[in-house]
PDB file of N, CA, C and O in Angstrom:
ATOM      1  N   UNK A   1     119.569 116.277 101.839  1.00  0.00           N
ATOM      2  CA  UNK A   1     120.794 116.891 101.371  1.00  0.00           C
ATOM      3  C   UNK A   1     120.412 118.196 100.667  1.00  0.00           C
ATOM      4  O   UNK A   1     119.412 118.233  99.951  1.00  0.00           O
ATOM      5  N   UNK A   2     121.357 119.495 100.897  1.00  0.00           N
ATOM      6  CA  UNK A   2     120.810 120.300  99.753  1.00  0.00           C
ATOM      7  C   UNK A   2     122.234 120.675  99.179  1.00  0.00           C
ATOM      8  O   UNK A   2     123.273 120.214  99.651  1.00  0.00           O
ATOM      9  N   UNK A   3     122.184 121.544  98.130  1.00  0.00           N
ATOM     10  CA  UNK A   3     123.176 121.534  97.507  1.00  0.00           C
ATOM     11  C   UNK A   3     123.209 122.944  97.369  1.00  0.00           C
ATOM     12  O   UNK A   3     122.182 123.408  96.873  1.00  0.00           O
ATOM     13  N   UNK A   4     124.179 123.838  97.694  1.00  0.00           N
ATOM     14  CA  UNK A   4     124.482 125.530  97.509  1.00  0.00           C
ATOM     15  C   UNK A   4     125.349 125.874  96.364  1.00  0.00           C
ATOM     16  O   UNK A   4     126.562 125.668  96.382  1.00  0.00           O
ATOM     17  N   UNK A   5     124.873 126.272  95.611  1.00  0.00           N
ATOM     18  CA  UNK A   5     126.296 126.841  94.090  1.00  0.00           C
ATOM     19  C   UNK A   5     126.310 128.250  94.726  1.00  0.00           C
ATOM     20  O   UNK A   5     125.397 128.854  95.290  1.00  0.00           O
ATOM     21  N   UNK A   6     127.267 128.521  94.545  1.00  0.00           N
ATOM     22  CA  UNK A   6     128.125 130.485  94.559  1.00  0.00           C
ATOM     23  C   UNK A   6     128.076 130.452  93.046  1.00  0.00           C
ATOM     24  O   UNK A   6     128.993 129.816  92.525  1.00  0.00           O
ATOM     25  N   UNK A   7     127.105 131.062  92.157  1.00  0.00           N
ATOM     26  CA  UNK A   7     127.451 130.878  91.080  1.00  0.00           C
ATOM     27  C   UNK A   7     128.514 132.306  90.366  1.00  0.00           C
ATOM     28  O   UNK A   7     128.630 132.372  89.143  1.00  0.00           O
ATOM     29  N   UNK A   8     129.118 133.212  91.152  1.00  0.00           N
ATOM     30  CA  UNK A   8     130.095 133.795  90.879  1.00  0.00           C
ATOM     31  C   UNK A   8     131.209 133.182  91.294  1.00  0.00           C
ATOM     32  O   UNK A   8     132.203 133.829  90.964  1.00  0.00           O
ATOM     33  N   UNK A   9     131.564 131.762  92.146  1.00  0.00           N
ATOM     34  CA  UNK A   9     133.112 131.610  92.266  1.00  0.00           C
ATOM     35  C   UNK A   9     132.957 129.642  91.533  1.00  0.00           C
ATOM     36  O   UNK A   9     133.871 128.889  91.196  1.00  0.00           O
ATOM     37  N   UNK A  10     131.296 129.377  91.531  1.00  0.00           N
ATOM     38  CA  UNK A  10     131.147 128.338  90.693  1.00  0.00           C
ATOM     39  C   UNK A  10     131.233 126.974  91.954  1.00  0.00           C
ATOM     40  O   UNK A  10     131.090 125.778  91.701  1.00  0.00           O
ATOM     41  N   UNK A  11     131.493 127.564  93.266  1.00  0.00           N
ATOM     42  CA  UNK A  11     131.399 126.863  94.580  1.00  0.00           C
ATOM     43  C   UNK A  11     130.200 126.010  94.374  1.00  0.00           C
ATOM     44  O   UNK A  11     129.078 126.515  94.366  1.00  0.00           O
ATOM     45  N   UNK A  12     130.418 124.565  94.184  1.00  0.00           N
ATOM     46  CA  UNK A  12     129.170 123.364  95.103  1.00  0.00           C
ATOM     47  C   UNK A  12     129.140 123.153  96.296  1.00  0.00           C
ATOM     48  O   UNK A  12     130.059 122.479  96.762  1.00  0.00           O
ATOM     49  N   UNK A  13     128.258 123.568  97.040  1.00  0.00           N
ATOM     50  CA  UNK A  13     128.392 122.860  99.015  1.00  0.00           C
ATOM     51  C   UNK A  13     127.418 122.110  98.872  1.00  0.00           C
ATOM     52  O   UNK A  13     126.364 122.513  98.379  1.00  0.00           O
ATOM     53  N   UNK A  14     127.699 120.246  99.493  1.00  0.00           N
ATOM     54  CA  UNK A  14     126.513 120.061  99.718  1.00  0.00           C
ATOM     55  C   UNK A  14     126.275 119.728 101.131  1.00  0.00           C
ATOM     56  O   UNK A  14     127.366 120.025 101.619  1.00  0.00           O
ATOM     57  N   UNK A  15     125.524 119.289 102.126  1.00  0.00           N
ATOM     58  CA  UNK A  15     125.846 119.655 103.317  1.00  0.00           C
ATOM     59  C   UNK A  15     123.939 119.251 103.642  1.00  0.00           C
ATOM     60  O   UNK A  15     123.060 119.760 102.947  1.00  0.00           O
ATOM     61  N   UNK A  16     123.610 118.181 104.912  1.00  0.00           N
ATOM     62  CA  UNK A  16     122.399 117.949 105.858  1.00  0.00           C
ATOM     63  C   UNK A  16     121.482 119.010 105.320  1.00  0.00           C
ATOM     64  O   UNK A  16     121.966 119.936 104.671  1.00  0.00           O
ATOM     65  N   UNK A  17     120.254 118.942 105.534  1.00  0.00           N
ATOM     66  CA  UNK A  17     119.492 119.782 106.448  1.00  0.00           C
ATOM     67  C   UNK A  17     119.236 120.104 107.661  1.00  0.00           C
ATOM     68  O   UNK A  17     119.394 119.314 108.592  1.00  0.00           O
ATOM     69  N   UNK A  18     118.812 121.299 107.801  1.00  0.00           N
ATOM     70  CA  UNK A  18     118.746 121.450 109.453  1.00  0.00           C
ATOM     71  C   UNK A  18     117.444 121.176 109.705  1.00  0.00           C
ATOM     72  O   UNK A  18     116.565 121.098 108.847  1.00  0.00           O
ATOM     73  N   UNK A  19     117.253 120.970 111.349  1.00  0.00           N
ATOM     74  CA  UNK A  19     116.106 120.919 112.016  1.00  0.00           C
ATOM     75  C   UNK A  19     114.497 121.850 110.957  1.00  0.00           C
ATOM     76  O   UNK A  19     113.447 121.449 110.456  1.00  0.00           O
ATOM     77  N   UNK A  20     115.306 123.385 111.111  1.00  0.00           N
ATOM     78  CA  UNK A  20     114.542 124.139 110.445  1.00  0.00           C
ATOM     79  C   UNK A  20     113.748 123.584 108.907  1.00  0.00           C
ATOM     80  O   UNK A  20     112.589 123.352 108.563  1.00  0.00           O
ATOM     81  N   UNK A  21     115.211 123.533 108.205  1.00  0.00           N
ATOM     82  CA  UNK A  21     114.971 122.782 106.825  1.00  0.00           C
ATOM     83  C   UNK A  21     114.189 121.561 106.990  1.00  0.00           C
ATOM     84  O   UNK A  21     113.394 121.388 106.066  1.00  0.00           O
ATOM     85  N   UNK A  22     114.181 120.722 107.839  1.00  0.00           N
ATOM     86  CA  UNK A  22     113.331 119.168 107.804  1.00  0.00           C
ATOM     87  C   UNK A  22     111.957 119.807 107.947  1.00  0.00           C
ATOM     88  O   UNK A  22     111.103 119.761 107.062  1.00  0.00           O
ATOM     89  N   UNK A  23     111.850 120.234 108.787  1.00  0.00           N
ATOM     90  CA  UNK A  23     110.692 120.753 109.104  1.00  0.00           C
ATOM     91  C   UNK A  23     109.802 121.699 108.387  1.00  0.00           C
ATOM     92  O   UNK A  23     108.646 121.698 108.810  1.00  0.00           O
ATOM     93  N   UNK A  24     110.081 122.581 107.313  1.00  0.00           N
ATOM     94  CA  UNK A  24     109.519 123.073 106.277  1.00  0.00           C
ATOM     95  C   UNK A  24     109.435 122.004 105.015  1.00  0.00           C
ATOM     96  O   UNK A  24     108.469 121.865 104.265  1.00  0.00           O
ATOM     97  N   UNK A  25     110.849 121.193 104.963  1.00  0.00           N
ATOM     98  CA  UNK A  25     110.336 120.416 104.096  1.00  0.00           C
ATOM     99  C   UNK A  25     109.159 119.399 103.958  1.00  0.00           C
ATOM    100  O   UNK A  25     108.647 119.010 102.908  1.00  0.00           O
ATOM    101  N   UNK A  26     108.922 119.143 104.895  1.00  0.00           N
ATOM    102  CA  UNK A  26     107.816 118.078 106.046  1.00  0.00           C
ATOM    103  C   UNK A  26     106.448 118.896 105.577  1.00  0.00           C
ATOM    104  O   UNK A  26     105.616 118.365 104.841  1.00  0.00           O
ATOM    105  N   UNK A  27     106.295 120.414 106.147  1.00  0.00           N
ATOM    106  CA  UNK A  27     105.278 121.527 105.853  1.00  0.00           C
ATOM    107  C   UNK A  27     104.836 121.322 104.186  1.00  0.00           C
ATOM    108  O   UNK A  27     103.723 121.028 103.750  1.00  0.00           O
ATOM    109  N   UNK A  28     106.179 121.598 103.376  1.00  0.00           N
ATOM    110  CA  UNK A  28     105.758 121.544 101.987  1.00  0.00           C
ATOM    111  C   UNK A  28     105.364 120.162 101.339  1.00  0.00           C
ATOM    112  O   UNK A  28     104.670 120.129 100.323  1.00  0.00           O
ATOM    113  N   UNK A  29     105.726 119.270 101.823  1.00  0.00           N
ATOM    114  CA  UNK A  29     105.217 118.070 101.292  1.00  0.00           C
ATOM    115  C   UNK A  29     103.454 117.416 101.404  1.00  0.00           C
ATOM    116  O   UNK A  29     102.611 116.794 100.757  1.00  0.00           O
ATOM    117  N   UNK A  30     103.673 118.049 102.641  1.00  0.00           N
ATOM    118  CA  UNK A  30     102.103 118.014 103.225  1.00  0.00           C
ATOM    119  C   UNK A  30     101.023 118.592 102.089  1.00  0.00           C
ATOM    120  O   UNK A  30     100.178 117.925 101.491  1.00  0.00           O
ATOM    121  N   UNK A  31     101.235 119.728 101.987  1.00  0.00           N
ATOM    122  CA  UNK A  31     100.996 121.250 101.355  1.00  0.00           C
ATOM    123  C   UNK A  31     100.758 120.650  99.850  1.00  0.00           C
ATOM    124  O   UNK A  31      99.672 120.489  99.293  1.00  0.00           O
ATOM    125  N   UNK A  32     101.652 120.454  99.503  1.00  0.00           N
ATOM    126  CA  UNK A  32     101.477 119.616  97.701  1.00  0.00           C
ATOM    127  C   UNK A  32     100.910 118.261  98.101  1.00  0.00           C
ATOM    128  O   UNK A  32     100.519 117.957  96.974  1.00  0.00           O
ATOM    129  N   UNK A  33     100.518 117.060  98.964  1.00  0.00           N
ATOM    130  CA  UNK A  33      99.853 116.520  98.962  1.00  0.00           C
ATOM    131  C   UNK A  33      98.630 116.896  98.923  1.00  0.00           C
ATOM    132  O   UNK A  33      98.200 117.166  97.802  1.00  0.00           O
ATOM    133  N   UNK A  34      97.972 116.992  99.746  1.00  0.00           N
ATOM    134  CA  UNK A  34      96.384 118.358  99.953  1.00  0.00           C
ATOM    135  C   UNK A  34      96.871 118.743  98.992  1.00  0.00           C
ATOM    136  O   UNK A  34      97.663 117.853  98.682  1.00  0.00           O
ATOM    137  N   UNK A  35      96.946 119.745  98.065  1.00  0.00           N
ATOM    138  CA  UNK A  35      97.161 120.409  96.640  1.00  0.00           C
ATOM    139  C   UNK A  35      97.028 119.458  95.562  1.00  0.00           C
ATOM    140  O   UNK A  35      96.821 120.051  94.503  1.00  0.00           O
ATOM    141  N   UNK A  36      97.083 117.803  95.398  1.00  0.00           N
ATOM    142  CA  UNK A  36      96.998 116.712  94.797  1.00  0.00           C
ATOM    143  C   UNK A  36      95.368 116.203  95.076  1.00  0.00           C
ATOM    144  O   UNK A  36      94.453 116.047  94.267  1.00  0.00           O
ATOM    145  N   UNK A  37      95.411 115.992  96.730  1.00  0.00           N
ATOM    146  CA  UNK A  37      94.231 115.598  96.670  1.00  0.00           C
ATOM    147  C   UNK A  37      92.843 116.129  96.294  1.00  0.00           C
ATOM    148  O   UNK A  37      91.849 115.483  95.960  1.00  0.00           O
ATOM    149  N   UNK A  38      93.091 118.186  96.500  1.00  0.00           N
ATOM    150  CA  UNK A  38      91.963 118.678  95.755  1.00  0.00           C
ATOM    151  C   UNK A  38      91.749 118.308  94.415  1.00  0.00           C
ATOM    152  O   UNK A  38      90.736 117.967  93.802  1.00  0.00           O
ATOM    153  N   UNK A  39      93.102 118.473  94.049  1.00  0.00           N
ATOM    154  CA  UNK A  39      92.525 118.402  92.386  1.00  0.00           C
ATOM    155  C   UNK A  39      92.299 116.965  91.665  1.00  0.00           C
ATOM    156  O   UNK A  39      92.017 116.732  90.490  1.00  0.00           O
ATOM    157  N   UNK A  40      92.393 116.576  92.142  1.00  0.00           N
ATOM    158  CA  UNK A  40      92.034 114.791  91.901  1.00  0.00           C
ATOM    159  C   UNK A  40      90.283 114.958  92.456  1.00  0.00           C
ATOM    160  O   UNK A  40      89.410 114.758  91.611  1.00  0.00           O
ATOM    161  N   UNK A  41      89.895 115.313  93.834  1.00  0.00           N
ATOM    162  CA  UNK A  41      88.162 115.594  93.633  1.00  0.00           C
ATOM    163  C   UNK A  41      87.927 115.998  92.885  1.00  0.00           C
ATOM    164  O   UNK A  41      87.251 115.331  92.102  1.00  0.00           O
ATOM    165  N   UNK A  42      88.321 117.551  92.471  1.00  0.00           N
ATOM    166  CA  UNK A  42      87.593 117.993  91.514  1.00  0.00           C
ATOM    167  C   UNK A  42      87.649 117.535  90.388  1.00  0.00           C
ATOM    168  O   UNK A  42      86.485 117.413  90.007  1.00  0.00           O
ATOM    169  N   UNK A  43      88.414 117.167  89.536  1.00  0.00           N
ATOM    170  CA  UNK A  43      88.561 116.077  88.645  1.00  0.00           C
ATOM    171  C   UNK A  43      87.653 115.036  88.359  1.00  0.00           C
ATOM    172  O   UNK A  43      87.280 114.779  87.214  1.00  0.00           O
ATOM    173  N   UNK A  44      87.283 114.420  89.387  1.00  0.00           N
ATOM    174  CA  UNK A  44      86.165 113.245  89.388  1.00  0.00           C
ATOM    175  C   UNK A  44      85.160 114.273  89.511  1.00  0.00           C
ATOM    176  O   UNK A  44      84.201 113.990  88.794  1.00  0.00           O
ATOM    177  N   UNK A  45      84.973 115.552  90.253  1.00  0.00           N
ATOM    178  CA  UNK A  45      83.725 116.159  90.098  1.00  0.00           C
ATOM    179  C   UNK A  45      83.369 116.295  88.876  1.00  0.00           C
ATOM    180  O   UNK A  45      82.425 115.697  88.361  1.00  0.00           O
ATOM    181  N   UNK A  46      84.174 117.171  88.270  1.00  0.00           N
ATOM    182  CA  UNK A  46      83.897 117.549  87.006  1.00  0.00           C
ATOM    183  C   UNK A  46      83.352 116.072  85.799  1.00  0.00           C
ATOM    184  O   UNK A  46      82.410 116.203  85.018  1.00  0.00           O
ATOM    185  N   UNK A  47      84.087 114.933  85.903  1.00  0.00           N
ATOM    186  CA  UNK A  47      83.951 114.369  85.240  1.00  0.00           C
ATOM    187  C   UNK A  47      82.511 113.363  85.147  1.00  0.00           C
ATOM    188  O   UNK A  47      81.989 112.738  84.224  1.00  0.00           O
ATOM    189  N   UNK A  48      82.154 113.575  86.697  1.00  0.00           N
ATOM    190  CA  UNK A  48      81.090 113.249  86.721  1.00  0.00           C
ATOM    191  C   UNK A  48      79.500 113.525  86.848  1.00  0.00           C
ATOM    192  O   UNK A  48      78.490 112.835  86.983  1.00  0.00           O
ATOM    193  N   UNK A  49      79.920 115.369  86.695  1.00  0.00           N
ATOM    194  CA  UNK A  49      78.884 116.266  86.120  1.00  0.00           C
ATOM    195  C   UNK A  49      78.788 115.784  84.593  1.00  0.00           C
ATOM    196  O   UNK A  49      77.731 115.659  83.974  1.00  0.00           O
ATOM    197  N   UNK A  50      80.007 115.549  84.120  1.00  0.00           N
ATOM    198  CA  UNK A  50      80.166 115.892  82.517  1.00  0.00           C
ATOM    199  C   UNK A  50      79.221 114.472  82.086  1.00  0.00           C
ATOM    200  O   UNK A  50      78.362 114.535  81.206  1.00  0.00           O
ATOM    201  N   UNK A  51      79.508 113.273  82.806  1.00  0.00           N
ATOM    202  CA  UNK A  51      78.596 112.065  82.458  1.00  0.00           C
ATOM    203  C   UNK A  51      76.860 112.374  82.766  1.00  0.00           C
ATOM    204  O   UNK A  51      75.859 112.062  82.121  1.00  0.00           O
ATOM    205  N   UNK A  52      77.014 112.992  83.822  1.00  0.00           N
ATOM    206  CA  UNK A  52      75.819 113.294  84.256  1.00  0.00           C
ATOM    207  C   UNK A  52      75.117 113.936  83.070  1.00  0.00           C
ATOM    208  O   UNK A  52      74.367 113.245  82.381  1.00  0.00           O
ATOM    209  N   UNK A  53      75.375 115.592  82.716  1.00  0.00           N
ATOM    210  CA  UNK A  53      74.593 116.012  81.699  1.00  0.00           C
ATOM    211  C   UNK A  53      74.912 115.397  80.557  1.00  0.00           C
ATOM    212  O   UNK A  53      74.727 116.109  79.570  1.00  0.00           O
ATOM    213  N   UNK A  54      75.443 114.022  80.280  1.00  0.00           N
ATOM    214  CA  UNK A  54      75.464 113.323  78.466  1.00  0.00           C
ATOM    215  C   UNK A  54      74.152 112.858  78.886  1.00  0.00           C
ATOM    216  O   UNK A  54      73.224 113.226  78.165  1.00  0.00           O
ATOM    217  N   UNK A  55      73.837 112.065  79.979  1.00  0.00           N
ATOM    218  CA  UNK A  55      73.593 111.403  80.464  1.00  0.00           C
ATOM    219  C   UNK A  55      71.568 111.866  80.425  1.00  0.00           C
ATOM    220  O   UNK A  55      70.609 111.231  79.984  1.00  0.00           O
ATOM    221  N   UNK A  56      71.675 113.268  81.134  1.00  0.00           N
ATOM    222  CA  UNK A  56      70.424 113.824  81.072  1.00  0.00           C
ATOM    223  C   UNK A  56      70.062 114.106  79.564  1.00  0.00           C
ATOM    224  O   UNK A  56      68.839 114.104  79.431  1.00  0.00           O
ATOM    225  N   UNK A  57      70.874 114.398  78.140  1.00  0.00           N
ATOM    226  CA  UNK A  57      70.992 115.214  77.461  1.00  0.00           C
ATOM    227  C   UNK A  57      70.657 113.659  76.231  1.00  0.00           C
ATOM    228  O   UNK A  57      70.105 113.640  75.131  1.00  0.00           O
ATOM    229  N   UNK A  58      71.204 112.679  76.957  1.00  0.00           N
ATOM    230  CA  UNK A  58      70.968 110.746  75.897  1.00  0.00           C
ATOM    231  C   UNK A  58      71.690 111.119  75.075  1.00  0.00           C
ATOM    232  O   UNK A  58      71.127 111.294  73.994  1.00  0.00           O
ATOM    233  N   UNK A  59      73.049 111.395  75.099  1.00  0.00           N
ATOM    234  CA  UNK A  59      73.944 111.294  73.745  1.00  0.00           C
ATOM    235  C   UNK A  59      75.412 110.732  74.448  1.00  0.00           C
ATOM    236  O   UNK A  59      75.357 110.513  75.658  1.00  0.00           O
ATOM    237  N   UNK A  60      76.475 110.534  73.882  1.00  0.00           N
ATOM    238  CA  UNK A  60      77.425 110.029  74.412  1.00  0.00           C
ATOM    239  C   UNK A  60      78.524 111.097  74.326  1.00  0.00           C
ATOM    240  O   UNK A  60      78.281 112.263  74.013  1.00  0.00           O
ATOM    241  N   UNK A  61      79.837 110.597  74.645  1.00  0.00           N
ATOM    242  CA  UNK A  61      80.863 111.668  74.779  1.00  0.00           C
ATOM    243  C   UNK A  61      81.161 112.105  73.387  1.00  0.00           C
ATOM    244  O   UNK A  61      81.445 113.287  73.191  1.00  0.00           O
ATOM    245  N   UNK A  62      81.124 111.338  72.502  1.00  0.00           N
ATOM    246  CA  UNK A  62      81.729 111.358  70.929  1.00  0.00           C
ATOM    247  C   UNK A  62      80.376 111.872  70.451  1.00  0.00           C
ATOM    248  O   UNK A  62      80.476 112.456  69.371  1.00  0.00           O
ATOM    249  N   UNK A  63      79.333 111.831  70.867  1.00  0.00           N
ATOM    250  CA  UNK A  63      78.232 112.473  69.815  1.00  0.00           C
ATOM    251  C   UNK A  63      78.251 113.670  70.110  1.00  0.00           C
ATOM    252  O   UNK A  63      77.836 114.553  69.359  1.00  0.00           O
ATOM    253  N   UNK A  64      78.893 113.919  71.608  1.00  0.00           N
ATOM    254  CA  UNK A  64      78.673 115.980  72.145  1.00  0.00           C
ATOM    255  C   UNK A  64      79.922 116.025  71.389  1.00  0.00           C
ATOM    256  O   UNK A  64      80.009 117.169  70.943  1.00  0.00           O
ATOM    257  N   UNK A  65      80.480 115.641  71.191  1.00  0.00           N
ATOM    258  CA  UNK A  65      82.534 116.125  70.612  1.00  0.00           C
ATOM    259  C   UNK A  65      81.798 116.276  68.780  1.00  0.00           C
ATOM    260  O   UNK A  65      82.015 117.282  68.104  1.00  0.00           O
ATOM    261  N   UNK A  66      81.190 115.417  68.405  1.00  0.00           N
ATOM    262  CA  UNK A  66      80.584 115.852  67.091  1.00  0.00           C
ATOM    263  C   UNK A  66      79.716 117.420  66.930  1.00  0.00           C
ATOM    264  O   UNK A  66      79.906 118.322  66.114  1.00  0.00           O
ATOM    265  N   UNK A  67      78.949 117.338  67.788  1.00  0.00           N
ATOM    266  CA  UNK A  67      78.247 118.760  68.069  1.00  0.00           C
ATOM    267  C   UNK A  67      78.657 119.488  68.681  1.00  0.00           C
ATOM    268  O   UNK A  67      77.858 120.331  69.092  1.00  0.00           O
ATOM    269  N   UNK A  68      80.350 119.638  69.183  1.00  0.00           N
ATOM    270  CA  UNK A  68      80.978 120.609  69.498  1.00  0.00           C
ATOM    271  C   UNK A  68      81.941 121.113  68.656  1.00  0.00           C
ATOM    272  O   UNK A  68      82.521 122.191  68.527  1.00  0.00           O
ATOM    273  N   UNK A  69      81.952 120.019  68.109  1.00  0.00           N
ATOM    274  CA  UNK A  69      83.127 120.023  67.130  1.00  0.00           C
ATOM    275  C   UNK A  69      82.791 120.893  65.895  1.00  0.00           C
ATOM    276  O   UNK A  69      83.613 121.023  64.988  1.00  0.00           O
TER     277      UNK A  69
END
C-alpha cells in the first residue's frame, strides 16, 4: 500500500503498488539486508580482534577500560 498526501489541499490517496513499485521495493529490501549482513561481520570482526589483542596483551576487558579510562 502506499499512501500520497497533497500537502497543499491536505489530500490522503492510498492506493496498490505497481509492478514498478513491487519491484524496487523487492531491490531495496534486498539492499538493506546485505547492508545488515555486512555490518553484523564486521561487528564480530572487530570484536574479535578486540578479544584477540586483550588476549595477546593478558588483561581483560575491564582492566583495558581501567587503563583507558
Amino acid at each position: 500500500m502506499k499512501t500520497i498526501v497533497n500537502c497543499e489541499t491536505g489530500e490522503v490517496v492510498e492506493r496498490e503498488l505497481n509492478k514498478a513499485e513491487k519491484d524496487q521495493q523487492k531491490i531495496d529490501e534486498a539492499n538493506v539486508a546485505a547492508r545488515k549482513k555486512i555490518a553484523e561481520a564486521e561487528a564480530e570482526a572487530q570484536a574479535t580482534a578486540r578479544q584477540e589483542l586483550l588476549n595477546k596483551l593478558g588483561i581483560t576487558a575491564d582492566e583495558a577500560k581501567l587503563l583507558l579510562g
